[in-house]
LOTIGU-267767 format. One line per field, with one value per atom (N, C-alpha, C): atom name; x, y, z; chain. Coordinates in steps of 0.2 Angstrom, whole numbers, padded with zeros to 4 digits. Example, Ala and Ser with C-alpha at 12.3 -4.5 7.8 and 13.67 -1.06 7.14 Angstrom:
BEGIN
site	c(N/CA/C/N/CA/C)
c1	c(0066/0062/0066/0064/0068/0064)
c2	c(-0028/-0022/-0016/-0011/-0005/0000)
c3	c(0039/0039/0039/0035/0036/0039)
unit	c(A/A/A/A/A/A)
***
This chain:
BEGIN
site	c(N/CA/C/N/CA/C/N/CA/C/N/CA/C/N/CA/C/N/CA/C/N/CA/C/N/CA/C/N/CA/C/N/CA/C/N/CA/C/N/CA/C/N/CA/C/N/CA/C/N/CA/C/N/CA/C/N/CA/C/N/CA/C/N/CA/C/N/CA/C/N/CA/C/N/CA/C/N/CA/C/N/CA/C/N/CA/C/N/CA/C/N/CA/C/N/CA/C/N/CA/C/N/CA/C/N/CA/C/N/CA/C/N/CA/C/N/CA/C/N/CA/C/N/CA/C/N/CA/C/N/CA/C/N/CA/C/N/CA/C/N/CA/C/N/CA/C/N/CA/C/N/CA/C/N/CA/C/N/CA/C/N/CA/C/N/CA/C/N/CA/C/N/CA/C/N/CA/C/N/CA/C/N/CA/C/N/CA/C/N/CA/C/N/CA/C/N/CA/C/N/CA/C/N/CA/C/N/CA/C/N/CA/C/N/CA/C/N/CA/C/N/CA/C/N/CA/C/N/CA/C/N/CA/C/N/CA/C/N/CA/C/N/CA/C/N/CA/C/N/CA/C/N/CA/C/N/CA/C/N/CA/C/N/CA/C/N/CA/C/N/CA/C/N/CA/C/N/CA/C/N/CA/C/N/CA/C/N/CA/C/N/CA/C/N/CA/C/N/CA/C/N/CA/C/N/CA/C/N/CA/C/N/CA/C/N/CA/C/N/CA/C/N/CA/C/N/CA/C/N/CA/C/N/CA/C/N/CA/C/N/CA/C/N/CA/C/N/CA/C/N/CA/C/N/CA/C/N/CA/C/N/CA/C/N/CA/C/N/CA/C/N/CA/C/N/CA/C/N/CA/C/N/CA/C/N/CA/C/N/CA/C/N/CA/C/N/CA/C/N/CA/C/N/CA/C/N/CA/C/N/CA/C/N/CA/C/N/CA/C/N/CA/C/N/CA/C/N/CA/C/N/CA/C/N/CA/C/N/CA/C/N/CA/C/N/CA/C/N/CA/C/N/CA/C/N/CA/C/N/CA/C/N/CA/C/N/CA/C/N/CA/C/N/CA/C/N/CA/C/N/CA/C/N/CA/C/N/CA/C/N/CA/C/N/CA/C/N/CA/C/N/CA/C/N/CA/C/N/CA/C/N/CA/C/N/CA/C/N/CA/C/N/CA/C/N/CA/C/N/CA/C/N/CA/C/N/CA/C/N/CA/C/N/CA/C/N/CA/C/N/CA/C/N/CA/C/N/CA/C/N/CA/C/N/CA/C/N/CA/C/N/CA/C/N/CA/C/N/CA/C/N/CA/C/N/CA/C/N/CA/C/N/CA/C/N/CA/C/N/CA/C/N/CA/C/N/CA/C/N/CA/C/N/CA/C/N/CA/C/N/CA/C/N/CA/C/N/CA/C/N/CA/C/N/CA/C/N/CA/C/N/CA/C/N/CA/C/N/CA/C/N/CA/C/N/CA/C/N/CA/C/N/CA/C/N/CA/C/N/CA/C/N/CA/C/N/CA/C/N/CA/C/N/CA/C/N/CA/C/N/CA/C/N/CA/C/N/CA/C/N/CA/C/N/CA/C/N/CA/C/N/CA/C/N/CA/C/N/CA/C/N/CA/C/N/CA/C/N/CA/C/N/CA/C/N/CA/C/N/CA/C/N/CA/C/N/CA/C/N/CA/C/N/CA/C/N/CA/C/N/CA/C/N/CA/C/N/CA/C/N/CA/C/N/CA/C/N/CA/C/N/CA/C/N/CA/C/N/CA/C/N/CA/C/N/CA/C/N/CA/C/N/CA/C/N/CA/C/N/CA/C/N/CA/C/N/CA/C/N/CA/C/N/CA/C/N/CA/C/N/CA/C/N/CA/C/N/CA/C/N/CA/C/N/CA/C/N/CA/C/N/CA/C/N/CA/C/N/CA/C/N/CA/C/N/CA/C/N/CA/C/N/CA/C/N/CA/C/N/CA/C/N/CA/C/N/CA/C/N/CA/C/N/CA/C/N/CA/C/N/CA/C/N/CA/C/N/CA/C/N/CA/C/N/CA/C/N/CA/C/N/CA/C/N/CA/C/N/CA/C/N/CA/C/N/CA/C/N/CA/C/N/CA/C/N/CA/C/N/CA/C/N/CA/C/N/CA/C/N/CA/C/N/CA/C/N/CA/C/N/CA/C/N/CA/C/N/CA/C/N/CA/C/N/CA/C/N/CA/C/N/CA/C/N/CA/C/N/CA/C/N/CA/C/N/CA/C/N/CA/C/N/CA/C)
c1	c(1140/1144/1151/1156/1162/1164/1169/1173/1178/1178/1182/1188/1194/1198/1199/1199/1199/1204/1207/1212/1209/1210/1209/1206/1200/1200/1198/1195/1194/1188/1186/1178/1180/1175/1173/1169/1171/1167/1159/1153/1148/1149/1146/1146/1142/1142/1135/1129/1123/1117/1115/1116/1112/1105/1104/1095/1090/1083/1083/1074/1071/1065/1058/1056/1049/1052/1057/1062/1065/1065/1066/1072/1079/1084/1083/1087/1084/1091/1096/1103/1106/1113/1118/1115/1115/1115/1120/1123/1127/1121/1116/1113/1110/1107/1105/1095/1092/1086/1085/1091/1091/1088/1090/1087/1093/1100/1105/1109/1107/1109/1118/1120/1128/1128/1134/1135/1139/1140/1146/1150/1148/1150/1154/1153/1155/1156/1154/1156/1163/1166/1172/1175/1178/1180/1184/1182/1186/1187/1185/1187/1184/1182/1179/1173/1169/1161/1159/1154/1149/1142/1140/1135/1128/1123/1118/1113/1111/1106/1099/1098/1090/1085/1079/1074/1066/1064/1057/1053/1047/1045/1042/1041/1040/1033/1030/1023/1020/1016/1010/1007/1006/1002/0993/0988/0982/0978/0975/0972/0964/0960/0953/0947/0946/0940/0935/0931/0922/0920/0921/0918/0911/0908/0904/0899/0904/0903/0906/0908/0908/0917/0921/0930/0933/0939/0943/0946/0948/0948/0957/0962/0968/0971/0974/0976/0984/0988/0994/0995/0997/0999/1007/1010/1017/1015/1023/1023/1024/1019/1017/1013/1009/1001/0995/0990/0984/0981/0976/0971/0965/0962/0957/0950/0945/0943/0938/0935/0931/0924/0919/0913/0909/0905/0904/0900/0902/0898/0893/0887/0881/0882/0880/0879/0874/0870/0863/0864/0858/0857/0865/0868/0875/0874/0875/0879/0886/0887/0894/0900/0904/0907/0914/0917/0922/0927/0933/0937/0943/0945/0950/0958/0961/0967/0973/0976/0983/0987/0991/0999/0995/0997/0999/1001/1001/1004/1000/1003/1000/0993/0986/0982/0977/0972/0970/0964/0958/0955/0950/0945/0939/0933/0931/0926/0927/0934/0935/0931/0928/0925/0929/0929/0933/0933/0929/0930/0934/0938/0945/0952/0952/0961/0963/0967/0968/0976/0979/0987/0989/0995/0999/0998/0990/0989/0989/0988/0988/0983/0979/0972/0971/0964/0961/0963/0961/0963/0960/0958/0953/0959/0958/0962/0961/0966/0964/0966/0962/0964/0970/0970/0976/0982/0982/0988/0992/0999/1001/1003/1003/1005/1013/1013/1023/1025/1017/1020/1014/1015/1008/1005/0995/0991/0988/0984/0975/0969/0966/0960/0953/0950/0945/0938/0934/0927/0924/0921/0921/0912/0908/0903/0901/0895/0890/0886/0881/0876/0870/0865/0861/0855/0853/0847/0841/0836/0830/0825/0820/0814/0808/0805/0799/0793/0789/0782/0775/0773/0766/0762/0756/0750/0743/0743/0738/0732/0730/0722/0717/0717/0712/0715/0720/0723/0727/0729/0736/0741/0744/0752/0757/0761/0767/0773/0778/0784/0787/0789/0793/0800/0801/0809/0812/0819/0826/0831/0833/0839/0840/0848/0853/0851/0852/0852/0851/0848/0851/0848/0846/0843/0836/0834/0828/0827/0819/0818/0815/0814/0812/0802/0798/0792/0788/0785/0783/0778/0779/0769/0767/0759/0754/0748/0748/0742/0737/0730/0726/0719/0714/0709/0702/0699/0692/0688/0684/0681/0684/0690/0694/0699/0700/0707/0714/0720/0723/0725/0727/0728/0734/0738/0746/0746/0753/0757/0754/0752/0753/0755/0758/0761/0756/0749/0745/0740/0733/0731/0721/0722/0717/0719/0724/0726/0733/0737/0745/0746/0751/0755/0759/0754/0759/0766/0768/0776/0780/0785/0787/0793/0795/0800/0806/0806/0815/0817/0814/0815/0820/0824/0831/0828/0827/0826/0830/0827/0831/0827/0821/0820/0815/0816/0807/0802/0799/0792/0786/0783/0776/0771/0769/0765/0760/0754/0746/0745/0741/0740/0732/0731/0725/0720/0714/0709/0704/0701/0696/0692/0684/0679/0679/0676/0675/0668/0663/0656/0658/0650/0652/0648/0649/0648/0641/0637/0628/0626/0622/0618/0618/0621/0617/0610/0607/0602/0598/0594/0593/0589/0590/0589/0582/0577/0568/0570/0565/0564/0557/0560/0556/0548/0542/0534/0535/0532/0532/0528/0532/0527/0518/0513/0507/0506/0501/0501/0496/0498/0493/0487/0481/0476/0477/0474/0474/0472/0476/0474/0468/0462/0458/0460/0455/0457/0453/0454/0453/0445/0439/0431/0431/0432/0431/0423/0424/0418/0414/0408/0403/0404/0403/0402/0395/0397/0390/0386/0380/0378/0376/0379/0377/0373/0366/0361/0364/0358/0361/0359/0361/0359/0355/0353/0344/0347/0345/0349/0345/0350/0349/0350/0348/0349/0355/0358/0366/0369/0376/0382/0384/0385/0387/0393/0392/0398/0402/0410/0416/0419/0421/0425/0417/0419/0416/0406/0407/0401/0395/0398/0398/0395/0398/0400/0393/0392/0386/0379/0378/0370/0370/0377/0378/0375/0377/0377/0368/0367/0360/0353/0355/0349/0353/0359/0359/0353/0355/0353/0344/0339/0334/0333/0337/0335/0334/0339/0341/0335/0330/0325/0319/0318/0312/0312/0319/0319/0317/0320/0317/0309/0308/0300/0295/0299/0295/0295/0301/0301/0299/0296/0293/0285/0283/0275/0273/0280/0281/0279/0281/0282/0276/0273/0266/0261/0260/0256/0257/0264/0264/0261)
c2	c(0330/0325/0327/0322/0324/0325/0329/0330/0325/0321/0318/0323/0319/0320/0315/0318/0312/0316/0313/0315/0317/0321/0325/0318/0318/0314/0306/0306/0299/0299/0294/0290/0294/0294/0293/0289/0287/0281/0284/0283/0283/0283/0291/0287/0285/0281/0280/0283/0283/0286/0289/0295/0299/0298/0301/0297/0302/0306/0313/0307/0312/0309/0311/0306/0306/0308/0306/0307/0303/0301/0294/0297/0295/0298/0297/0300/0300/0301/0301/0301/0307/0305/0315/0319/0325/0330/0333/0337/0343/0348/0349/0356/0355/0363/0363/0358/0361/0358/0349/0348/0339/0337/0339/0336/0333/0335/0333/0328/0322/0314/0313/0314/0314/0303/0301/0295/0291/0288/0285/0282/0278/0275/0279/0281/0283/0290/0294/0303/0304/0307/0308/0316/0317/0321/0328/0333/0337/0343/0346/0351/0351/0355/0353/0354/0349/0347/0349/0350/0351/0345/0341/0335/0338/0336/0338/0332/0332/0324/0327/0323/0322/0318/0322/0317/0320/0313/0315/0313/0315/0314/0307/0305/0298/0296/0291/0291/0287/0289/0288/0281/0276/0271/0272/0274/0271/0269/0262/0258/0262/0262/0264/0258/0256/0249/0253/0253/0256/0252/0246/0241/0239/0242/0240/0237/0229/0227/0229/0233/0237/0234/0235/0232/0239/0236/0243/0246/0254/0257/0260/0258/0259/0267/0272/0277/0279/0283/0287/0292/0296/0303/0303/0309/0312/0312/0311/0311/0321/0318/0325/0328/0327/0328/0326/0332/0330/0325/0321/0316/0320/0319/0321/0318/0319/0315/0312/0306/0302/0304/0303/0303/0298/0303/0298/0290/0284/0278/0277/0273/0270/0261/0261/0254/0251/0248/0245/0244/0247/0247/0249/0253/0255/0263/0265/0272/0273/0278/0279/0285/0282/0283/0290/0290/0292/0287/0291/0285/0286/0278/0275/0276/0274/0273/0267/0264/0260/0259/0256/0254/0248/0251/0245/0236/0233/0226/0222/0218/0214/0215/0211/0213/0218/0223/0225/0220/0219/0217/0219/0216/0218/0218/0224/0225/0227/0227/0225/0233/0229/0237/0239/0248/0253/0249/0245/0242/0236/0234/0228/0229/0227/0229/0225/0227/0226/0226/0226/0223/0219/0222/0221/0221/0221/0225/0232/0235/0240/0245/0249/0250/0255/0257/0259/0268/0274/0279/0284/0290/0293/0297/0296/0301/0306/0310/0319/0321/0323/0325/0331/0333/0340/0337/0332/0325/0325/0328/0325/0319/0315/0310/0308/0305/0301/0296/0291/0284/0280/0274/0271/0270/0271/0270/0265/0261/0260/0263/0267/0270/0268/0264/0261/0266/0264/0268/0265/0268/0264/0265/0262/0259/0258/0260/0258/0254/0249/0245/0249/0249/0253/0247/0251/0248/0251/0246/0246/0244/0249/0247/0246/0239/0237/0238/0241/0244/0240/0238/0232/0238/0235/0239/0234/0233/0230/0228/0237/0236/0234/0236/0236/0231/0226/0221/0223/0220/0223/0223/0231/0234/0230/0230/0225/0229/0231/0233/0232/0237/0238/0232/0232/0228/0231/0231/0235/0229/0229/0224/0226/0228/0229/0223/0228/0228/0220/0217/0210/0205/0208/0204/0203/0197/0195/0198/0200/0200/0194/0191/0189/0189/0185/0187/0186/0191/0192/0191/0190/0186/0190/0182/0186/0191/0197/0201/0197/0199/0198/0202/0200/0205/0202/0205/0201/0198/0194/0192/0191/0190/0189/0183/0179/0179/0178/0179/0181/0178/0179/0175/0178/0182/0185/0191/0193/0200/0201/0206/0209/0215/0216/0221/0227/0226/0231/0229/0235/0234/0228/0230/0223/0220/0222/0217/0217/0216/0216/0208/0206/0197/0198/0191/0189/0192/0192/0194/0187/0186/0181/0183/0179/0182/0180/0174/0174/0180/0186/0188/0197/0195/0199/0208/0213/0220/0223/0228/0234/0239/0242/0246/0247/0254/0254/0249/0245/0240/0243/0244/0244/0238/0233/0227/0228/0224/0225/0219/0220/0212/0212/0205/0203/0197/0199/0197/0192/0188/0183/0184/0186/0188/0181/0179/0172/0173/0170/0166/0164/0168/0168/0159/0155/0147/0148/0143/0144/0141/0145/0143/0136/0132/0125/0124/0116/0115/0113/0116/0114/0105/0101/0097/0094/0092/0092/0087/0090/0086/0079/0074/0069/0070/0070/0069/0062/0065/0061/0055/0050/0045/0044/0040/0040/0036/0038/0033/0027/0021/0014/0015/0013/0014/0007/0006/0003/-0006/-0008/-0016/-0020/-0020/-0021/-0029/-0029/-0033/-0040/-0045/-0053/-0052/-0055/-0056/-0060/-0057/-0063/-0067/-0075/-0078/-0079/-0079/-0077/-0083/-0081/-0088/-0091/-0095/-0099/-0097/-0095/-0092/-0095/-0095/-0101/-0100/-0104/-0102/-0100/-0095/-0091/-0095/-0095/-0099/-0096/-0100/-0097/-0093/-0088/-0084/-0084/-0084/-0087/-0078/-0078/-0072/-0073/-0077/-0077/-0078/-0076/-0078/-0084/-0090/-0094/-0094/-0104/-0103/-0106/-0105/-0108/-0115/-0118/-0126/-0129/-0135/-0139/-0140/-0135/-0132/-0127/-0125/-0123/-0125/-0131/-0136/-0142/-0142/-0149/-0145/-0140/-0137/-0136/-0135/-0131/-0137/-0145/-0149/-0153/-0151/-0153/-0147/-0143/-0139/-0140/-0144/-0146/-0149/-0156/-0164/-0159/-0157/-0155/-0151/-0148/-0145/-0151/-0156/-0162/-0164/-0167/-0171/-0166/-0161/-0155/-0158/-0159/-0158/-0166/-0170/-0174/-0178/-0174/-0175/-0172/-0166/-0163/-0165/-0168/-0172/-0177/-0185/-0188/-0186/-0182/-0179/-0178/-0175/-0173/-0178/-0185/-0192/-0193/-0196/-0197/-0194/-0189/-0184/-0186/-0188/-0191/-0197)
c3	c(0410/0406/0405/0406/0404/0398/0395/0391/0388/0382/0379/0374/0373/0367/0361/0356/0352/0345/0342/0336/0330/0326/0321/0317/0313/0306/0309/0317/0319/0323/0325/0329/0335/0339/0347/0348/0355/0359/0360/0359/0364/0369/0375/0382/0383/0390/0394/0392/0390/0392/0398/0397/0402/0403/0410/0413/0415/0414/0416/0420/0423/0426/0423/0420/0415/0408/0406/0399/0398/0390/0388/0383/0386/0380/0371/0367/0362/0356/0361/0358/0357/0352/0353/0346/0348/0344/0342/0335/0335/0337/0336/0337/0343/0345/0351/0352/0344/0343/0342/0343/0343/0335/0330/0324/0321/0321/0319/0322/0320/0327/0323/0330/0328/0327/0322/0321/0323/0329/0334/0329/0326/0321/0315/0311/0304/0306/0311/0313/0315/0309/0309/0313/0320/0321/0315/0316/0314/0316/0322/0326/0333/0337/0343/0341/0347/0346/0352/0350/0357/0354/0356/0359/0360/0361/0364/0367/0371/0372/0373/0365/0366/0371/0369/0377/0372/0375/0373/0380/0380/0388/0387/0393/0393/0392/0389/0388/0394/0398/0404/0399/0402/0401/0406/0404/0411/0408/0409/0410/0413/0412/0414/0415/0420/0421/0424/0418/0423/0428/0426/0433/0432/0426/0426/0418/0417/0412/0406/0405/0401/0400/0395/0393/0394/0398/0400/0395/0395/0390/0393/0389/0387/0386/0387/0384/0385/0382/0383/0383/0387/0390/0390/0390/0389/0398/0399/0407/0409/0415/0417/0416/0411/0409/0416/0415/0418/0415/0418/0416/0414/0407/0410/0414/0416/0418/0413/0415/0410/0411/0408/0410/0415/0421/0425/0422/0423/0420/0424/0421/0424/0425/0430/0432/0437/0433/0437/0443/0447/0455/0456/0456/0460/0459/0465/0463/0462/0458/0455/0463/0465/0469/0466/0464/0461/0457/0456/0453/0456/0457/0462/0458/0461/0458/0462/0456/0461/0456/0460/0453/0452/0445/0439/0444/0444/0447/0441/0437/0431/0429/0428/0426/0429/0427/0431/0432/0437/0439/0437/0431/0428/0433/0434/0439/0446/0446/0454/0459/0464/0468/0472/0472/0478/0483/0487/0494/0494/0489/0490/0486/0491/0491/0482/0478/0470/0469/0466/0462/0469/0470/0475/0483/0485/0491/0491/0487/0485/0486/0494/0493/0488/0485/0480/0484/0481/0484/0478/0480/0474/0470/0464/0460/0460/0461/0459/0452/0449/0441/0442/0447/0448/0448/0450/0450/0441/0442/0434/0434/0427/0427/0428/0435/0434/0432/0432/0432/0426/0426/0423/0427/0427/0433/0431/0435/0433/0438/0432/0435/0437/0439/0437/0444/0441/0445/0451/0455/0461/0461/0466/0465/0473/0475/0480/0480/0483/0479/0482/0480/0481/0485/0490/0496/0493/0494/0490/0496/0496/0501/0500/0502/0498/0506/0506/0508/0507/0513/0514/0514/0509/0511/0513/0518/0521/0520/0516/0512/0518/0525/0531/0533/0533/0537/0543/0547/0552/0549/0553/0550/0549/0545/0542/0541/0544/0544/0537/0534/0528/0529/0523/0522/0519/0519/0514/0514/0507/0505/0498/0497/0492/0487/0482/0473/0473/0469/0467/0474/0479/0484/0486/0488/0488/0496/0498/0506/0507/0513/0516/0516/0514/0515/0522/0524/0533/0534/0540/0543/0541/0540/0533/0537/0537/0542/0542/0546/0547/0547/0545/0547/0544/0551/0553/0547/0547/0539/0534/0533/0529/0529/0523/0523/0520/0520/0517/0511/0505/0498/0494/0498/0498/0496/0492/0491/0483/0483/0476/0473/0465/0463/0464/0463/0462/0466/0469/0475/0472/0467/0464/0457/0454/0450/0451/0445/0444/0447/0449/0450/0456/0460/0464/0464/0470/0473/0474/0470/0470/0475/0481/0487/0484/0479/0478/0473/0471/0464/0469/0466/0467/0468/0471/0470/0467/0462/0459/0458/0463/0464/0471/0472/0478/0474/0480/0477/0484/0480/0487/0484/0490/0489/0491/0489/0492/0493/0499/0502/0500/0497/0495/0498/0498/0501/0500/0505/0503/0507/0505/0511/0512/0519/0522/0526/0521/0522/0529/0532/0540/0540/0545/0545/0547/0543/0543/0552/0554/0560/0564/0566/0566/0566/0563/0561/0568/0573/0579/0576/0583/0581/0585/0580/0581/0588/0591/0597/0597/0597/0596/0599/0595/0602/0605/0610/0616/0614/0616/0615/0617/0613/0614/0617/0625/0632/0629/0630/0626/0633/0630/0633/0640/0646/0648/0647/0650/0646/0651/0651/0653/0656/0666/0668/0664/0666/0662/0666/0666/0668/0673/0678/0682/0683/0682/0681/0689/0687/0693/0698/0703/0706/0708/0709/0711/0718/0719/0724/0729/0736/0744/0744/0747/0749/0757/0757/0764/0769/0775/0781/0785/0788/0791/0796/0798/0802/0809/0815/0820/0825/0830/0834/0838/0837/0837/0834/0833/0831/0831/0826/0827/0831/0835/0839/0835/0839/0835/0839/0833/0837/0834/0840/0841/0843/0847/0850/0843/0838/0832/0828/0825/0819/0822/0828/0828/0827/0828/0827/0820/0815/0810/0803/0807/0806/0807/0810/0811/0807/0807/0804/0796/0793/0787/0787/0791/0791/0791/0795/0793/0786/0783/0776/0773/0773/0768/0768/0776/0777/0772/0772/0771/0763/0760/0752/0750/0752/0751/0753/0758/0758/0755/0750/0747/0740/0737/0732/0731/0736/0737/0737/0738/0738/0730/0728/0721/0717/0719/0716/0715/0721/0723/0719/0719/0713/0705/0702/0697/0694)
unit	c(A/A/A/A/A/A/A/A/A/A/A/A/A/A/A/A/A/A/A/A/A/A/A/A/A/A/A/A/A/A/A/A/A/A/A/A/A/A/A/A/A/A/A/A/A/A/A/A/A/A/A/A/A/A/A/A/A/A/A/A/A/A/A/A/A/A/A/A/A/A/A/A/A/A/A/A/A/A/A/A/A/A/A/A/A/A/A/A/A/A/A/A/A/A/A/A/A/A/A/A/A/A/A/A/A/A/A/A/A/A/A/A/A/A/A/A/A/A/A/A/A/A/A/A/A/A/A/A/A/A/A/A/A/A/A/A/A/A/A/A/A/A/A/A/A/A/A/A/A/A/A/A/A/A/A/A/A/A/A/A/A/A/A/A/A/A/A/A/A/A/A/A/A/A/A/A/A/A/A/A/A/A/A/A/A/A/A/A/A/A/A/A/A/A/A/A/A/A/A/A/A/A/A/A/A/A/A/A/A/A/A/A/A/A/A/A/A/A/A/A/A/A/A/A/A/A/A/A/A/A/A/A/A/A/A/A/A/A/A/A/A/A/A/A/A/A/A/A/A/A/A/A/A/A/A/A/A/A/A/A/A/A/A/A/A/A/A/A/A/A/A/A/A/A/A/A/A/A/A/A/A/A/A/A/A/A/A/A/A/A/A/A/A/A/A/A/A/A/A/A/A/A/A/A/A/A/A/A/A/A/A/A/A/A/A/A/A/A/A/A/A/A/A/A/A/A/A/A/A/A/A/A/A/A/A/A/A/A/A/A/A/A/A/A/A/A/A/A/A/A/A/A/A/A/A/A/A/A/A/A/A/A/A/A/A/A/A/A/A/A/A/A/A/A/A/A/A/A/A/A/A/A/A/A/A/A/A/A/A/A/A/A/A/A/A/A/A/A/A/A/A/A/A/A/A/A/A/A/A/A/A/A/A/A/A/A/A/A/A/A/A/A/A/A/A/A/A/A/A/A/A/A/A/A/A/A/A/A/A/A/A/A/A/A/A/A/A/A/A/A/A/A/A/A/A/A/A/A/A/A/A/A/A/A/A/A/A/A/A/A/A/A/A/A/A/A/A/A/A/A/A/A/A/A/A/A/A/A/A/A/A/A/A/A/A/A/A/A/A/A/A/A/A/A/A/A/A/A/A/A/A/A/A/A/A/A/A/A/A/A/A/A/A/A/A/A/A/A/A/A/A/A/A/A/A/A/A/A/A/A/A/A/A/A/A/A/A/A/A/A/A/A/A/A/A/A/A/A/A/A/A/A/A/A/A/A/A/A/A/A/A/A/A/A/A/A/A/A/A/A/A/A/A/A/A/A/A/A/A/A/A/A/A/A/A/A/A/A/A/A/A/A/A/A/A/A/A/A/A/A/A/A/A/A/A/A/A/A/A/A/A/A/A/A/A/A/A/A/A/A/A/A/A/A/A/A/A/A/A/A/A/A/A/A/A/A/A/A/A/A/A/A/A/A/A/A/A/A/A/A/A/A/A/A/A/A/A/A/A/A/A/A/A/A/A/A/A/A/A/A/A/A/A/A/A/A/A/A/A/A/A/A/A/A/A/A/A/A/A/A/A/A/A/A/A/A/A/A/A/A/A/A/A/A/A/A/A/A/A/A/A/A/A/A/A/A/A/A/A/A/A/A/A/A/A/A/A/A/A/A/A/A/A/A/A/A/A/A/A/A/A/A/A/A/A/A/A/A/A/A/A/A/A/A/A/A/A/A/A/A/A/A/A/A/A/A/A/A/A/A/A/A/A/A/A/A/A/A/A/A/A/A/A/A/A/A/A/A/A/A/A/A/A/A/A/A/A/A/A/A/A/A/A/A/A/A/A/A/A/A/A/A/A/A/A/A/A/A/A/A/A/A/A/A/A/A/A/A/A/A/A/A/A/A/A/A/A/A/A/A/A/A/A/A/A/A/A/A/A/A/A/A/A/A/A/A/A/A/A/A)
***
C-alpha cells in the first residue's frame, strides 16, 4: 500500500480497501494487534503514522441435505477450516453411498440423489474432509436403492424362479406351478398360514412365499349303465281250427284207374245213376213196410 502525506493537525483520505483471499477486511489500525481502529473522519494527524489492515477470515457457508426426508441442516466455518464429517444418515431401503458435493447455485435441491446432475449443471463429486474450506458448499448425502429378492417355495409343486426388484417396487406374479392331485390357491406369507401375497405391494425387504394347496377328489368312477333283459319271447299264436269237412263217400273201386276226358266221365256218370236207382229202391221197400 502506498504512502500518503498529509499536514500537521489535519484528516486523511481513506484509501481503497485492500483484498486478501478467504479475508474479509476489517479496517485501519494504529497497532500491529488491530484493536485500535484509526477514524478517517475526526483522526487528526500529528506525526508519522503507520496504518495497519485488519482481516478476519471469511465465514464458509455449507448447506448439508441428508436426502433423506429429514430438513437440511445449515452451519459456518472460518475459511480454511476442515469439515467435519457428519454422521452417516439412515434412509429406508437405500444404502448410504458417501457425501457428494457442488457449488452453491440458488437453492439446494431437497433430496436430490448422487446419480443427477444439481445447481448449475454441476455433477455431484465426493467430498474429501481433508479438503479446507475456500468457498460456500452444499454437501448432501448420496444414496443407492436397494434390490430386494423374493423366493417361491413350491411346497411339492414345480420350480418357480426367484424375482428381484428395487425398494418400493412391486414384482411381477409368475406362472402358478403345478402338481399332481392338487390345485393351486396362490402365494402365501407363511407355508400353512400367514396372508395372501398381494403383487401390487411395493418390497422392502427379502420375502420367501409359499405356494398353497387344494387336494382335488379324484372324479367318481362312472355309473355303468344296467343293460336292459331281453325281451320275453310271446308264446306262439295258435293256428285258427280248421272245420272238418264233410266226408265223400268213397267210390267203388274199380281195377283200373279211372279214364280221363270224356271216356272217364260217362261210366263215372253211370255207376252214379245205378247207386241213385239202389237208394231209391231201397227207400220204397222201406215205405211199403210202413
Amino acid at each position: 500500500m502506498a504512502s500518503v502525506s498529509a499536514d500537521f493537525d489535519s484528516t486523511i483520505t481513506a484509501p481503497t480497501a485492500p483484498t486478501r483471499t478467504g479475508h474479509t477486511f476489517t479496517g485501519w489500525f494504529t497497532d500491529a494487534a488491530t484493536t485500535l481502529l484509526w477514524d478517517f473522519d475526526t483522526a487528526l494527524i500529528a506525526g508519522d503514522l503507520t496504518l495497519y489492515a485488519g482481516w478476519t477470515l471469511t465465514p464458509i457457508t455449507i448447506t448439508i441435505s441428508w436426502a433423506n426426508g429429514d430438513a437440511p441442516e445449515t452451519l459456518t466455518l472460518p475459511y480454511g477450516s476442515l469439515l467435519p464429517r457428519p454422521a452417516d444418515p439412515v434412509k429406508a431401503g437405500h444404502t448410504f453411498t458417501g457425501w457428494f458435493s457442488t457449488t452453491l447455485v440458488g437453492t439446494l435441491p431437497t433430496g436430490a440423489p448422487a446419480s443427477v446432475r444439481i445447481g448449475a449443471g454441476t455433477l455431484p463429486t465426493p467430498w474429501d474432509f481433508d479438503t479446507p474450506l475456500t468457498g460456500d458448499i452444499a454437501l448432501y448425502a448420496g444414496w443407492s436403492t436397494n434390490s430386494y429378492t423374493v423366493s417361491f417355495d413350491p411346497r411339492g409343486g414345480s420350480p418357480v424362479a426367484s424375482a428381484v426388484a428395487e425398494f418400493g417396487r412391486p414384482i411381477a406374479a409368475p406362472n402358478a406351478p403345478t402338481r399332481d392331485g392338487h390345485s393351486f390357491a396362490g402365494w402365501f406369507t407363511q407355508g400353512s398360514a400367514g396372508t395372501a401375497w398381494n403383487f401390487a405391494t411395493g418390497l422392502s425387504r427379502d420375502v420367501t412365499l409359499y405356494a398353497r394347496w387344494k387336494t382335488v377328489e379324484p372324479a367318481p368312477a362312472p355309473t355303468p349303465t344296467p343293460t336292459p333283459p331281453a325281451p320275453t319271447p310271446l308264446p306262439p299264436t295258435p293256428a285258427p281250427p280248421v272245420p272238418p269237412r264233410p266226408e265223400t263217400p268213397a267210390a267203388p273201386e274199380t281195377s283200373a284207374l279211372p279214364a280221363t276226358g270224356v271216356n272217364g266221365v260217362l261210366p263215372a256218370l253211370g255207376a252214379l245213376a245205378l247207386l241213385l236207382a239202389g237208394v231209391g229202391a231201397v227207400a220204397a221197400r222201406r215205405s211199403r213196410r210202413g
